[in-house]
N, C-alpha and C positions, 0 to 999 in steps of 0.2 A: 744748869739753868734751863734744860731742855729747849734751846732757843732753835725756832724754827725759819727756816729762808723759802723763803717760796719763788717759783720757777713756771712762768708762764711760755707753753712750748708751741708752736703752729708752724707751718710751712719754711722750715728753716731758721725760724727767728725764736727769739726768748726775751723775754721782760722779767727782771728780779724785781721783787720786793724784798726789802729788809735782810739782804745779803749778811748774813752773820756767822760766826763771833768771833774764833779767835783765828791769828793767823794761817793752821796749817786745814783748817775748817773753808777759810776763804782760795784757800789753795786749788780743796778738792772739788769747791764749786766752780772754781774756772776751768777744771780738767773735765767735770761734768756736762758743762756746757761747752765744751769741746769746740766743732768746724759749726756749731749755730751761731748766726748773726744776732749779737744783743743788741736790741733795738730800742732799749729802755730801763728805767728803775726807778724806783718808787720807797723813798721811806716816810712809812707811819708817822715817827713824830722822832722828834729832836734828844732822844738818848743814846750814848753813843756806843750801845749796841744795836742803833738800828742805822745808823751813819753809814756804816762801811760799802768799801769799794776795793776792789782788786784789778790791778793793770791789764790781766788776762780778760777784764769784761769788756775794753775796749776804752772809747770815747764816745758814747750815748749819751745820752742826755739823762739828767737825773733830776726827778721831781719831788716835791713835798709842798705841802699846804701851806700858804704864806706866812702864819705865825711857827710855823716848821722850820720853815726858810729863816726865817726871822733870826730865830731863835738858833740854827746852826751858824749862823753870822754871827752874832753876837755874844754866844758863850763858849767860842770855838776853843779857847785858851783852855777852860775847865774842862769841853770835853776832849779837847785831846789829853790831859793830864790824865782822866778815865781811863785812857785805852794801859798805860804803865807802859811797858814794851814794846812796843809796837815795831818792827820795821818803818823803817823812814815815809818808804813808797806808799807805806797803805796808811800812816796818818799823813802827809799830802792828800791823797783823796778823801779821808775821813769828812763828811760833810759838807761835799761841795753840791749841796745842791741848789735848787733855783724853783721860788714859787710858778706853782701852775697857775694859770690863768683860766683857760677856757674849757678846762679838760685833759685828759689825756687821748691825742686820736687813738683810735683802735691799734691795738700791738700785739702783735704775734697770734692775728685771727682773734682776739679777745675784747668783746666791747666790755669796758672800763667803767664803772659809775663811783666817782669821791664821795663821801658818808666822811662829812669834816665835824667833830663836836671836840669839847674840852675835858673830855675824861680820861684821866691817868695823866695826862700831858696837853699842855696848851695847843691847840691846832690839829692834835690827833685825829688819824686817819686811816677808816676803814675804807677795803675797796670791794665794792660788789661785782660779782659778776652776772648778770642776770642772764644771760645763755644758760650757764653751765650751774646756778642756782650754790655759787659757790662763795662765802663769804669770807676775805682777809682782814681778820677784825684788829689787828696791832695786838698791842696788851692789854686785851679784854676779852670776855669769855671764855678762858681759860682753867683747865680741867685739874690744871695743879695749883693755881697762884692764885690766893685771894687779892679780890680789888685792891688798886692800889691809888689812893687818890697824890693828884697831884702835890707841893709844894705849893704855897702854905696848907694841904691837905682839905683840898675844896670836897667835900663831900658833895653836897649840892650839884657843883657842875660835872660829879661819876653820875650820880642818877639819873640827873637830864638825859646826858650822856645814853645811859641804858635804856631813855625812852625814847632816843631818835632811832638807835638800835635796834629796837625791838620789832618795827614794821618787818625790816630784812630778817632778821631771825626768823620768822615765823614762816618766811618763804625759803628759808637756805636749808638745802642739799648736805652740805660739807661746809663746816666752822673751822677754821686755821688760825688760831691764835698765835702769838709773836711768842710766846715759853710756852711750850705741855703739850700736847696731841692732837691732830684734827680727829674730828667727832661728828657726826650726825643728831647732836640733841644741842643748836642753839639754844632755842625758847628756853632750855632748861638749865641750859648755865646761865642766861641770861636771869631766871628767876633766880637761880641759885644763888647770884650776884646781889641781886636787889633783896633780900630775902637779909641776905648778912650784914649787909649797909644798915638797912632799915631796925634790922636785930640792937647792932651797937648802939645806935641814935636813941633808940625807944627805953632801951634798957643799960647797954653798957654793956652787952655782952652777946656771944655768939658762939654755938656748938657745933658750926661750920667745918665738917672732916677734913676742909683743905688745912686746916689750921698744924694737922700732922705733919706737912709736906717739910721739907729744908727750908729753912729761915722762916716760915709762915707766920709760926708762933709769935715770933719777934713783930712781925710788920703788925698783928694782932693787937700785940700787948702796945703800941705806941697809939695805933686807931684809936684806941679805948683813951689814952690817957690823954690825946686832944681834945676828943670831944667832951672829957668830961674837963676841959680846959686846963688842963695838966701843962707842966715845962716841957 
């Protein structure tokens, strides 16, 4: 799944984003983060590979966007059935988080900016950094995984989506998507994004290279058969 964790580091302290995926993975992030004081954590949106939580990060506080929150309340049952195996201790923590309010204060030297829209997942959340011109965009922009619209498969609110996006893209340094690789060419995965959307809707189809990647194909061939309003 190439699933990426991100690791916000300053003066002792550390802020995760999207601590992931499987047990002996959330292991090596707690041995990582070692004698650093986590001061924070931050999941994207409400899937529960972005939920997780490990005992070694402490007791911080753990944020996500209110229909985030929302929504790890309320489908907690389904996503813990998700995880399958899991050790006890780490689905207890699986998605205990708590909408933000007013922000996140600055965490580990890092001022913070939420980029909250509805694509790929209700409440989805990108976090800017504007110091460091570095963009944690969840599951979107992504150099291996074609768009994935949400459930009932809202295309409309992925594109939106890629238009609130697109200001910070155009100013980001370093793009970190939630699966695939950080990269230096936003704007261009984000066209690359809009570009396949728009393909399928106009015509029904798309020569979109991601489509080679694991399972792509598959998420491909269902895009197509919704919008051409298929079962």
């Amino acid at each position: 799944m190439l699933t990426t964790s991100t690791v916000l580091v300053g003066g002792g302290e550390a802020f995760l984003v999207d601590p992931a995926w499987m047990p002996d993975e959330l292991a090596a992030l707690a041995a990582f983060v070692g004698e650093l004081r986590v001061v924070g954590g931050f999941a994207t949106h409400a899937h529960h590979d972005h939920l997780l939580w490990h005992p070694g990060f402490g007791d911080a506080p753990r944020w996500a966007s209110a229909r985030t929150a929302e929504l790890a309340r309320s489908e907690r049952s389904e996503l813990v059935d998700s995880l399958g195996g899991f050790p006890p201790a780490l689905v207890e923590l699986m998605g205990r988080v708590h909408a933000v309010a007013d922000g996140i204060p600055e965490s580990a030297g890092f001022e913070i900016e939420l980029v909250v829209h509805d694509g790929h997942a209700p409440g989805h959340t990108a976090l800017w950094l504007p110091r460091q011109r570095v963009l944690v965009a969840g599951d979107m922009l992504s150099d291996v995984e074609l768009p994935l619209p949400f459930d009932p498969d809202d295309v409309p609110a992925y594109l939106a989506a890629l238009d609130v996006l697109a200001p910070y893209a155009a100013r980001t340094g370093v793009v970190v998507p939630g699966h695939g690789h950080a990269g230096t060419d936003a704007t261009a995965r984000l066209d690359a994004d809009r570009r396949y959307l728009e393909d399928v809707l106009a015509r029904g189809s798309s020569d979109d290279p991601r489509r080679a990647n694991t399972g792509m194909d598959a998420e491909y061939r269902r895009l197509v058969t919704l919008v051409r309003g298929g079962a």
